[in-house]
VEXPA-898408 format. One record per residue: x, y, z of N, C-alpha, C, O in turn. Coordinates in steps of 0.1 Angstrom, whole numbers, padded with zeros to 4 digits, always signed. Layout:
// residues N
XYZXYZXYZXYZ ...
This chain:
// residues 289
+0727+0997+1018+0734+0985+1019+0749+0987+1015+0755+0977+1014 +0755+1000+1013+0765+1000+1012+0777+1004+1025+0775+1008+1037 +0792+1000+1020+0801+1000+1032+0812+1005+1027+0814+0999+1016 +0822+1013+1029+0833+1015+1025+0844+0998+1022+0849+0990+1030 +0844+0999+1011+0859+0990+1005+0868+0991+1012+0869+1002+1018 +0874+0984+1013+0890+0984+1018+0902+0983+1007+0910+0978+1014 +0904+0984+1002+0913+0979+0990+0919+0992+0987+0930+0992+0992 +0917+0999+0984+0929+1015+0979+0930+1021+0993+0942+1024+0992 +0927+1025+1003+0925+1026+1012+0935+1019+1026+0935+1008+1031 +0945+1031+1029+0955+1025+1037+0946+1021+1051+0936+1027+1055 +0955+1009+1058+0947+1002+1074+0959+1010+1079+0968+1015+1072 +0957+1011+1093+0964+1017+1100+0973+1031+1101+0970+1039+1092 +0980+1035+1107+0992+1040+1107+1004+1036+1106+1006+1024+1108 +1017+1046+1103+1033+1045+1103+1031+1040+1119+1028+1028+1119 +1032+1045+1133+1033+1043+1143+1025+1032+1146+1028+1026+1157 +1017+1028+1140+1007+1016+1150+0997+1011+1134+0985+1015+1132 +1007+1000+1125+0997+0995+1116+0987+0986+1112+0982+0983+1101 +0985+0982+1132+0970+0976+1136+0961+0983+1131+0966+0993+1125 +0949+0982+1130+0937+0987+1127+0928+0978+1135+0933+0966+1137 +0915+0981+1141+0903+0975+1144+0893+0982+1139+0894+0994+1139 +0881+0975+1135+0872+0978+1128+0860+0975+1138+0863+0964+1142 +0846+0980+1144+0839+0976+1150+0825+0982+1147+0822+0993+1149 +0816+0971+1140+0804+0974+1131+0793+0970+1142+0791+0958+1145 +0787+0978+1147+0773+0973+1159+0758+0973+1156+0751+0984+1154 +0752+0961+1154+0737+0970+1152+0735+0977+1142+0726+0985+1146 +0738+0980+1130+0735+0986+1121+0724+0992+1117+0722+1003+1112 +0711+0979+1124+0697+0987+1118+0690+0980+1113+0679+0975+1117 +0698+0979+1096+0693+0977+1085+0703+0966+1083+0712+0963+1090 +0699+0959+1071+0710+0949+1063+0714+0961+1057+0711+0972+1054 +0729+0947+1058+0740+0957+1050+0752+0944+1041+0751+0932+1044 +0761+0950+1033+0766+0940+1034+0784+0950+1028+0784+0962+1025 +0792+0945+1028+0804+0946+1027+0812+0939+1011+0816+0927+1008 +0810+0953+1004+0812+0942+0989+0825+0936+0986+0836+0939+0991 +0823+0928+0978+0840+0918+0978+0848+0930+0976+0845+0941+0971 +0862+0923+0983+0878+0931+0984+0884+0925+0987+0878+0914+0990 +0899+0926+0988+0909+0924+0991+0919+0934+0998+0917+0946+0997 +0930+0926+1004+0945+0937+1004+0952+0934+1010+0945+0924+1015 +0961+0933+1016+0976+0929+1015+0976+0926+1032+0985+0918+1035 +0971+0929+1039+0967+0926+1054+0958+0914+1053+0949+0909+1047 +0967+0910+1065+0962+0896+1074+0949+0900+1086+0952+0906+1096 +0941+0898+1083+0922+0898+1088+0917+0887+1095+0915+0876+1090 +0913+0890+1111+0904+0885+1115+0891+0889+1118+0889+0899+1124 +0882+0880+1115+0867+0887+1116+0865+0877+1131+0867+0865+1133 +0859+0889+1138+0854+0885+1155+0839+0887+1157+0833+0898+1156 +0833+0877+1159+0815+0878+1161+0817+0879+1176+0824+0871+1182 +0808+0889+1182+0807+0894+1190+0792+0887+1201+0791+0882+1212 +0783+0892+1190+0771+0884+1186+0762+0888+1175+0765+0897+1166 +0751+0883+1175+0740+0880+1164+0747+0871+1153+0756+0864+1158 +0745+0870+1145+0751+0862+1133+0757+0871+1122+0752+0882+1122 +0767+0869+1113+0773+0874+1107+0776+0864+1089+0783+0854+1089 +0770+0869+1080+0775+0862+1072+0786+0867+1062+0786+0879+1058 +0797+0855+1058+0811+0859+1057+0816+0848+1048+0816+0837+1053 +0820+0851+1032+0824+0848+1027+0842+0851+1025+0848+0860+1028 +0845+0841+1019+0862+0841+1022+0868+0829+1008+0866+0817+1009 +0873+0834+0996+0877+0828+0982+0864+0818+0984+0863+0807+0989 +0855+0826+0978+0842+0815+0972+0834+0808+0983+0822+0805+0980 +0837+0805+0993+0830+0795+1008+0821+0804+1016+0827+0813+1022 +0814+0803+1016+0805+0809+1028+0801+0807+1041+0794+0798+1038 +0799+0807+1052+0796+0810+1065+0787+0819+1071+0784+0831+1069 +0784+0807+1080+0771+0819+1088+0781+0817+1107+0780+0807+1114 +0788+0827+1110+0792+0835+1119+0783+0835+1130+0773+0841+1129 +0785+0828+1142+0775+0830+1153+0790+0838+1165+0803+0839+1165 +0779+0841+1176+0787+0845+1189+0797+0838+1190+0794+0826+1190 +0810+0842+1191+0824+0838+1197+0831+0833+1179+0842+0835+1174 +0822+0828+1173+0830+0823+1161+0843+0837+1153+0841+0849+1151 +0855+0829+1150+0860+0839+1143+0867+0835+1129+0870+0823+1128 +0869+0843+1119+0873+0837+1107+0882+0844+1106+0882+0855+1113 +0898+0838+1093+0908+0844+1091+0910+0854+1078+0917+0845+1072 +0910+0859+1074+0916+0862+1062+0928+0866+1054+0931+0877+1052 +0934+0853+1049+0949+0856+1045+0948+0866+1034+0938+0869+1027 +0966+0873+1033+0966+0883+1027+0959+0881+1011+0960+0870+1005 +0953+0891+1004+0955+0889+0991+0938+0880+0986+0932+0880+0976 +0934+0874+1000+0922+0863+1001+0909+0875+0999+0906+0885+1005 +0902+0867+0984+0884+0878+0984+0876+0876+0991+0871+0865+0993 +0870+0889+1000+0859+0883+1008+0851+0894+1010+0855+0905+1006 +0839+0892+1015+0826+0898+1021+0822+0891+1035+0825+0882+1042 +0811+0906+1037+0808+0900+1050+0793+0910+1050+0791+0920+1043 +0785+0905+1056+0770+0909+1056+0761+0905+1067+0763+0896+1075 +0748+0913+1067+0739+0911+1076+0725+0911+1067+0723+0918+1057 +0715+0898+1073+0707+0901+1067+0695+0914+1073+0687+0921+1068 +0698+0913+1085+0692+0922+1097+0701+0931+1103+0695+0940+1109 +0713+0931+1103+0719+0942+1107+0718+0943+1119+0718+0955+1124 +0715+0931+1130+0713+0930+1143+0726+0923+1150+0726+0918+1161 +0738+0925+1141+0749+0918+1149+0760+0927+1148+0762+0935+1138 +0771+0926+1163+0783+0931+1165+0794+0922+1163+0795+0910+1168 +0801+0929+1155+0813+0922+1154+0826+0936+1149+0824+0948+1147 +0842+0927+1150+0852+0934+1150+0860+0927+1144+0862+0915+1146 +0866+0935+1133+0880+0932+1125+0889+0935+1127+0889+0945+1135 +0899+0931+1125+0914+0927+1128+0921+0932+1120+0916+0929+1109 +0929+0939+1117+0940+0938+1107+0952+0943+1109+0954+0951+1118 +0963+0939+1099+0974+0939+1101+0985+0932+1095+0983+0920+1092 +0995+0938+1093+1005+0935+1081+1010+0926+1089+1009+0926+1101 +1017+0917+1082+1024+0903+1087+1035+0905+1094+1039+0898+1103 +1041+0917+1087+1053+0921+1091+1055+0931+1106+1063+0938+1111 +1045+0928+1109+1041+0935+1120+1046+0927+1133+1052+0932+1142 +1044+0914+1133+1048+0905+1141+1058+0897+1135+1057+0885+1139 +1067+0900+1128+1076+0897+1123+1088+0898+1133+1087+0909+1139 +1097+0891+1137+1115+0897+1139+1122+0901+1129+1133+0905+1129 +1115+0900+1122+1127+0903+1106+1141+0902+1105+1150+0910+1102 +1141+0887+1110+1155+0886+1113+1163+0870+1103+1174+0865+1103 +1152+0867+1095+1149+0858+1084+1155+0843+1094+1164+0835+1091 +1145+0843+1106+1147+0833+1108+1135+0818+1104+1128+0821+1095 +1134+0807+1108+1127+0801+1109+1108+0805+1109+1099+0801+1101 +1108+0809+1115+1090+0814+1116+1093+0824+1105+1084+0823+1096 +1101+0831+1101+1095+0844+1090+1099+0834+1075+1094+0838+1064 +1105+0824+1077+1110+0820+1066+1098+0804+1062+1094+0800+1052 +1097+0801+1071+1088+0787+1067+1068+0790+1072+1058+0783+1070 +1070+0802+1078+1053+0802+1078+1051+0817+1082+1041+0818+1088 +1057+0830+1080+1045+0844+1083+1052+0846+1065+1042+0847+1057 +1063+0846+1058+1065+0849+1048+1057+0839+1041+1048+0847+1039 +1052+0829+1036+1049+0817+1028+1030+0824+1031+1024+0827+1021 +1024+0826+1043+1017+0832+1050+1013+0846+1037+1004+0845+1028 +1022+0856+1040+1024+0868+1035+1022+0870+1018+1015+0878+1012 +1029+0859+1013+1031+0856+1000+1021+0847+0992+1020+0847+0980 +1013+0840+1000+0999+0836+0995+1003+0822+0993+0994+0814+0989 +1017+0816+0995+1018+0804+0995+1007+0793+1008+1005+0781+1005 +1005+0795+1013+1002+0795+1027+0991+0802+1028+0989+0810+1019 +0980+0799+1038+0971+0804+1041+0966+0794+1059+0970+0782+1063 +0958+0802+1066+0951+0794+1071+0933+0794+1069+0925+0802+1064 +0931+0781+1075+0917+0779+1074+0911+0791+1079+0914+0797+1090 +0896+0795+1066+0893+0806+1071+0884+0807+1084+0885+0815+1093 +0873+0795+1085+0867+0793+1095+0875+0788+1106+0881+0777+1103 +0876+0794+1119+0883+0789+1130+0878+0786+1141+0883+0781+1151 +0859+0789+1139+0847+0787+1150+0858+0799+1165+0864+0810+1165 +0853+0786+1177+0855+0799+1190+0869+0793+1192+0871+0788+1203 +0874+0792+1187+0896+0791+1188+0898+0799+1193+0903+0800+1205 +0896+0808+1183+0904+0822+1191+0891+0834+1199+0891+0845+1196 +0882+0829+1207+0875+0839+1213+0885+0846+1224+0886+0858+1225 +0889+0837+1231+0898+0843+1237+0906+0856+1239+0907+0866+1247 +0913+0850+1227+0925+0861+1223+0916+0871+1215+0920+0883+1218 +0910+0871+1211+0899+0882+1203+0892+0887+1215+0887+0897+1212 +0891+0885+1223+0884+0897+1237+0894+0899+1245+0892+0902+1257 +0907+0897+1240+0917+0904+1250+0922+0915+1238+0925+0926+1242 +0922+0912+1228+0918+0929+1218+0915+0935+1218+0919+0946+1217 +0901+0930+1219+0893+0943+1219+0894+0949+1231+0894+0961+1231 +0896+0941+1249+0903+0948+1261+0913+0958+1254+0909+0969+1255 +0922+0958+1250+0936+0965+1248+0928+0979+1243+0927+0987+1252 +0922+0982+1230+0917+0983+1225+0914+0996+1233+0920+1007+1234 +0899+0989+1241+0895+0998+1248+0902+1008+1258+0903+1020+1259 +0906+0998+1264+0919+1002+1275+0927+1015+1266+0927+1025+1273 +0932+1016+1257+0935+1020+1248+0932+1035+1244+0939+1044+1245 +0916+1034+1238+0911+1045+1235+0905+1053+1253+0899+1064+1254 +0907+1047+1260+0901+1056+1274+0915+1056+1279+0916+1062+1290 +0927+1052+1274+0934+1061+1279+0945+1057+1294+0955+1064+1298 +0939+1044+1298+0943+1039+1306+0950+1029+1307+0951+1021+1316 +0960+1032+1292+0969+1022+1287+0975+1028+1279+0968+1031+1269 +0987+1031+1279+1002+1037+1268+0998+1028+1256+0994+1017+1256 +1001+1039+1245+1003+1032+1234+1014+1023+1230+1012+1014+1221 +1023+1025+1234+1038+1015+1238+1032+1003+1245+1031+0992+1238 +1027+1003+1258+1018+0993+1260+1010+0983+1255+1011+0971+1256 +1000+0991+1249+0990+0984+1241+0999+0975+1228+0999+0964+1222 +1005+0985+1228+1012+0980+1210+1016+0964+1216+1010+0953+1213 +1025+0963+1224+1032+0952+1230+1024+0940+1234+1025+0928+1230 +1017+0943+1241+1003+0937+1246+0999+0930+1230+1003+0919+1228 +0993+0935+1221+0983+0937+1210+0992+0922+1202+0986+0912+1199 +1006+0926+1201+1022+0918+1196+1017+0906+1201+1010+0900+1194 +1020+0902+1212+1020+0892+1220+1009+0882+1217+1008+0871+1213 +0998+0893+1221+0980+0882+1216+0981+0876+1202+0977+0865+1199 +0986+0887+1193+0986+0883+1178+0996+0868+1172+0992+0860+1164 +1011+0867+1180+1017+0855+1179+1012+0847+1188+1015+0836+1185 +1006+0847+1197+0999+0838+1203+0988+0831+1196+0986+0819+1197 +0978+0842+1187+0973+0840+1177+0975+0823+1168+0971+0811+1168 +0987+0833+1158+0995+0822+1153+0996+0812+1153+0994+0804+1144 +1001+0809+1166+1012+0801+1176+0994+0785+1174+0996+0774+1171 +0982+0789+1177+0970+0787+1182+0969+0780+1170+0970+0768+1170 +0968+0787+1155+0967+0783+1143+0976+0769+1141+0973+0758+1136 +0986+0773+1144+0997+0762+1139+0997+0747+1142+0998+0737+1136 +0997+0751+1160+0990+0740+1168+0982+0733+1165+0983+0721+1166 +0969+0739+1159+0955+0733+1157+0957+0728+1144+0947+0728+1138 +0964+0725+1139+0967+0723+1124+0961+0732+1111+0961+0730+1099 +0956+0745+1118+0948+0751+1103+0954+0764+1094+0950+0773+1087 +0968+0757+1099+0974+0763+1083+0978+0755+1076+0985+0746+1081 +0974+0755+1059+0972+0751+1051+0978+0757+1037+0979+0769+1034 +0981+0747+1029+0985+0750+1019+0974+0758+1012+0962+0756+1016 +0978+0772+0999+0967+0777+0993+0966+0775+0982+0975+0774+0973 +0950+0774+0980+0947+0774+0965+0949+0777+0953+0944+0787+0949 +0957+0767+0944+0963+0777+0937+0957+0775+0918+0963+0775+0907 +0943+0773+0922+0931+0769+0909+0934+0782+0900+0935+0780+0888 +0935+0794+0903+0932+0805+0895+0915+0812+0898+0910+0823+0895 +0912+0804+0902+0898+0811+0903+0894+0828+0909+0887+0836+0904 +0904+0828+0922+0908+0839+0930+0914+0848+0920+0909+0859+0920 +0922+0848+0914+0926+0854+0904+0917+0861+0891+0917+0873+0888 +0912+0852+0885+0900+0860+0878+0890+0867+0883+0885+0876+0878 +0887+0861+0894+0876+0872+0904+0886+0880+0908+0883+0888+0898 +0894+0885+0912+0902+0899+0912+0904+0907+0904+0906+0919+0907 +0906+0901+0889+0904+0905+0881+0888+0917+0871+0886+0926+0863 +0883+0908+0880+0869+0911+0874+0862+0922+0885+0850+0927+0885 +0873+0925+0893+0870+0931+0906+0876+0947+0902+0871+0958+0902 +0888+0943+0898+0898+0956+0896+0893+0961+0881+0899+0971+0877 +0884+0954+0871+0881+0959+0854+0867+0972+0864+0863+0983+0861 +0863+0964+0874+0850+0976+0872+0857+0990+0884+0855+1002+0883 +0863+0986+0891+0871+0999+0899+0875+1004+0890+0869+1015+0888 +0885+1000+0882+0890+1011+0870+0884+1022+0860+0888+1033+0855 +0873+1015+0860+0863+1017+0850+0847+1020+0854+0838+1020+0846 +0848+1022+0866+0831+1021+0878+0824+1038+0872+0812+1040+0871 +0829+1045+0870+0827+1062+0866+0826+1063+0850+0827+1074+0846 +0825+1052+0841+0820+1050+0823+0810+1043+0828+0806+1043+0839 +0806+1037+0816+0790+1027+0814+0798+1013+0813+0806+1011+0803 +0796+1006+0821+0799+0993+0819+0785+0982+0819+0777+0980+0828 +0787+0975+0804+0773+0969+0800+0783+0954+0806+0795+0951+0809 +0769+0949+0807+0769+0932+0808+0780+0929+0788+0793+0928+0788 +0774+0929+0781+0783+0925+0773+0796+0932+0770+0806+0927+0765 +0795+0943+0774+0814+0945+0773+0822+0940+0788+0834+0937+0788 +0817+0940+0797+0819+0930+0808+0826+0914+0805+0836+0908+0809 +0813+0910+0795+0813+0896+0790+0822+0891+0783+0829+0881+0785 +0820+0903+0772+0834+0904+0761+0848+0910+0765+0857+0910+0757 +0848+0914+0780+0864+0913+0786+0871+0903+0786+0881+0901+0780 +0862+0894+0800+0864+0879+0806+0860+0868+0797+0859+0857+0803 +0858+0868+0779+0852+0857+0775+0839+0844+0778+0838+0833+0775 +0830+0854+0785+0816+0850+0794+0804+0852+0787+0803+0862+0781 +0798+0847+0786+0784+0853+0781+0776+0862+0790+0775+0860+0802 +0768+0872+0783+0759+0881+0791+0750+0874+0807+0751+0876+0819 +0742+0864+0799+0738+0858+0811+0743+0850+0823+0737+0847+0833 +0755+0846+0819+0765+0837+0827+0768+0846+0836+0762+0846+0846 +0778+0857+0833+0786+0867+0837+0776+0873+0849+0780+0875+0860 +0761+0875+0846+0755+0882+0857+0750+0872+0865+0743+0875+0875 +0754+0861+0863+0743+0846+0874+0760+0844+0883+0762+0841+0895 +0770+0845+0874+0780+0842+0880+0785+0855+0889+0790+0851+0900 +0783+0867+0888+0787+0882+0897+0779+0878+0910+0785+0879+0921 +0766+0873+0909+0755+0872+0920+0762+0861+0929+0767+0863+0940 +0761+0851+0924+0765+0838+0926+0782+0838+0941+0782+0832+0952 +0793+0849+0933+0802+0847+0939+0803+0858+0950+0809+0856+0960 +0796+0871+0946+0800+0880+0952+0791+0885+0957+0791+0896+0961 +0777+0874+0957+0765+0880+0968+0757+0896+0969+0751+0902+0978 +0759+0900+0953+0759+0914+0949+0760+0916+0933+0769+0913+0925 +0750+0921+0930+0748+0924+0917+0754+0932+0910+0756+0941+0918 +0759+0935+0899+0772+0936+0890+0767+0954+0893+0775+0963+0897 +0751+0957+0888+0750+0976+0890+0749+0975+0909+0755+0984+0914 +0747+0971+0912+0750+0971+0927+0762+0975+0933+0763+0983+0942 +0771+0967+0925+0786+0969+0933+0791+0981+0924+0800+0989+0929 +0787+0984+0912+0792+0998+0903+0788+1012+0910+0794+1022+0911 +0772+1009+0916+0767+1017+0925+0775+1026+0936+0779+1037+0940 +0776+1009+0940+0782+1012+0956+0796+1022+0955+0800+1030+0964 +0805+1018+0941+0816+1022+0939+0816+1040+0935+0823+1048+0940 +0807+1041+0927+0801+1056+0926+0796+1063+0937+0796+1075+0938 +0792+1057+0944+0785+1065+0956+0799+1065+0968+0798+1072+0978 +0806+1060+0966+0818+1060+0975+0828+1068+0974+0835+1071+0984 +0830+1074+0959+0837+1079+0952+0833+1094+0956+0841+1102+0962 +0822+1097+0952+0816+1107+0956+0814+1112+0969+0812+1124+0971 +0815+1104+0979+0813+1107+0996+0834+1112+0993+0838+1124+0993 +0841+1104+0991+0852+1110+0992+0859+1122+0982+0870+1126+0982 +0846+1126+0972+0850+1138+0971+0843+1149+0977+0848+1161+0976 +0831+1147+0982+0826+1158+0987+0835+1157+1006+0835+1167+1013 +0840+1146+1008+0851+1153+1018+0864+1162+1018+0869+1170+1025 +0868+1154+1005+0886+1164+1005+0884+1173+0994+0894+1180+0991 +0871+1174+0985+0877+1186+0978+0859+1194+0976+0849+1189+0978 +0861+1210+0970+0854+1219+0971+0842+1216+0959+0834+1225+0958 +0841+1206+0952+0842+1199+0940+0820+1205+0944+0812+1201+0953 +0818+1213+0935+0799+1213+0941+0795+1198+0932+0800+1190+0924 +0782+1201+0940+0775+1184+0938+0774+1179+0923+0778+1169+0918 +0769+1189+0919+0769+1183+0899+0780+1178+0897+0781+1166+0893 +0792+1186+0899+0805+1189+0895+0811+1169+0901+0816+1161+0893 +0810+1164+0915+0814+1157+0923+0803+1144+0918+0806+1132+0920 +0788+1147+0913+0778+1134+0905+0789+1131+0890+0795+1120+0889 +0789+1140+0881+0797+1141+0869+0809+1134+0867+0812+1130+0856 +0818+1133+0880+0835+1124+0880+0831+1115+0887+0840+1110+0893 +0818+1109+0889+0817+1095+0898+0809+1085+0892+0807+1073+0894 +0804+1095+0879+0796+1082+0871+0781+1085+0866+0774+1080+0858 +0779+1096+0873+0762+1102+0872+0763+1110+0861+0774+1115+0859 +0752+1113+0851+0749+1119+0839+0738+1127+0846+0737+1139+0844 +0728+1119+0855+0715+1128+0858+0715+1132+0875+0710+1124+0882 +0721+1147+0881+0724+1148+0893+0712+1145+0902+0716+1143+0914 +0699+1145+0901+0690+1143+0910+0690+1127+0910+0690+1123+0922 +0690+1119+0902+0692+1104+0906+0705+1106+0916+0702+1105+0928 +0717+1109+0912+0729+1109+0921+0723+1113+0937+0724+1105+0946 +0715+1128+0939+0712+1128+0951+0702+1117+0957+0705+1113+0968 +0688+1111+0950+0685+1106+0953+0690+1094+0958+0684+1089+0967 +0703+1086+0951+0712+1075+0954+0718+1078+0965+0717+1070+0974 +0726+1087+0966+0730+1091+0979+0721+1092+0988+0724+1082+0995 +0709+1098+0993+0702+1097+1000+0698+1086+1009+0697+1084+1022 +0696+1075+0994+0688+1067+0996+0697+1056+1011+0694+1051+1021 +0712+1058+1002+0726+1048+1007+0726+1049+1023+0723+1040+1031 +0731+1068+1025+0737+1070+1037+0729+1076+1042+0734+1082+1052 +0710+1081+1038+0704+1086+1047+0709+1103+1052+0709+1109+1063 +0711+1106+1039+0713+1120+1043+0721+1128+1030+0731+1122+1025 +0716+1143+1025+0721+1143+1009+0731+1149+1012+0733+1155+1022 +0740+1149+0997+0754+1157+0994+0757+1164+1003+0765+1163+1012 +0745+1174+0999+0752+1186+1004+0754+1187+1021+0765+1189+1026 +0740+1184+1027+0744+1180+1040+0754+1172+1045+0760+1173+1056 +0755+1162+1037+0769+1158+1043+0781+1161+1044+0789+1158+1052 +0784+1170+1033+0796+1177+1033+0797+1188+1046+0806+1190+1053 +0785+1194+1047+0784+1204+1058+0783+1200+1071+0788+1207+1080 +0779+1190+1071+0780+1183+1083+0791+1176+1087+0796+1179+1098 +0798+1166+1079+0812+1162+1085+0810+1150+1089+0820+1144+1094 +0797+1143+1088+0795+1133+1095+0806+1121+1082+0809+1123+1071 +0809+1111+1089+0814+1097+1085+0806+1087+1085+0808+1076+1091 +0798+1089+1080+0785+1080+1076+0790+1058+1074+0791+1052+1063 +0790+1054+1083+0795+1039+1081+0784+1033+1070+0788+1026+1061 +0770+1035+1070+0761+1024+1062+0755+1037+1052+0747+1035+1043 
């Protein structure tokens, strides 16, 4: 049930700081643990159902439905069956920017960018449209039968049209500014920091001023994932990216990710991405689930 994070983890490239993301059929449930980052996100259901949390709200994602995610905004996204296609969006604000500090960069993609601003995250089939003329480019794109100069311009155009769709429809909106989002990021970035030590429910508790039992009814509660669940997922991630970039052997690569006992580590691994350490390093594969 695990998924690579997005959050330390650059989207895009210097030449082209789009990104698309396209998850099919998985299999199995899976789910995508809370994150954030500084990219503007649209989640596109394709079909089956998709469920998609966005600062605390939840949704169930059918065919054509799409949701937004402003920059900076916590979210997840999951299957309980792993029987649906869908595609992410992303991209820096400043991408569709003129940067020429006029009117649009000054009263709605900056305000947008800056978290003053947000739009509604649920947008239902608004933008189905323009979300399958992406994924067109897209393809068009990867087969080659489309300049990347092309596509890029093309991709520009659908995205302020995008916008343009939002603004129209009334669903941008001022953003929340409770704090709530803020302590859940907080409580997000104490276990990244710290995901490779022993982090107990009560020193958890005794960070955030929570009690043991609250602190674990409230992790489930917001983030649809259990507090050693998401430490898991963070160790086992850790470790796929060191057994890609460095020569680090398996004990050596369980040991800096959080494991004391390396055959649980293999068996964790195993169990995640369906295939151990070592073979994965030998193999090369990019294991998505």
């Amino acid at each position: 049930m695990y998924f690579e994070l997005k959050e330390n983890k650059p989207h895009g490239t210097k030449d082209n700081p789009f990104s698309i993301y396209h998850i099919e059929n998985a299999g199995r449930s899976f789910q995508i643990p809370v994150h954030w980052h500084d990219e503007f996100e649209i989640i596109y259901v394709k079909s089956g159902l998709l469920t998609v949390s966005i600062s605390g709200e939840s949704y169930i994602g059918k065919a054509g439905d799409a949701f937004v995610v402003s920059p900076g905004n916590l979210h997840l996204m999951g299957s309980q069956t792993g029987t649906v296609d869908y595609f992410t969006f992303l991209f820096p604000l400043k991408y569709i920017s003129f940067r020429t500090d006029d009117m649009l960069d000054d009263k709605l993609l900056e305000p947008l960018n800056s978290g003053h601003l947000m739009i509604n995250p649920r947008v239902k089939d608004s933008a189905k449209e323009l979300c399958e003329q992406l994924i067109d480019i897209y393809i068009a794109e990867n087969d080659e039968t489309e300049s990347k100069i092309t596509a890029q311009i093309k991709t520009k155009i659908i995205l302020l049209q995008f916008i343009l769709e939002m603004w129209k429809k009334g669903f941008v909106i001022e953003n929340d500014t409770s704090g709530r989002n803020i302590v859940e990021k907080e409580m997000v970035s104490y276990i990244q920091q710290n995901f490779t030590g022993k982090i107990s429910l009560k020193e958890f508790g005794e960070q955030f001023h929570l009690s043991e039992k609250y602190i674990s009814r409230y992790f489930k509660e917001h983030f649809h994932i259990t507090l050693s669940q998401y430490i898991t997922y963070l160790r086992l991630e850790n470790a796929k990216q060191l057994l890609q970039d460095t020569d680090l052997s398996v004990t050596e690569t369980a040991m800096q990710s959080g494991y004391q006992n390396v055959s649980y580590f293999i068996r964790s691994f195993k169990k995640a991405y369906g295939i151990s350490p070592l073979k994965y390093r030998n193999s090369g594969i990019l294991t998505k689930i």
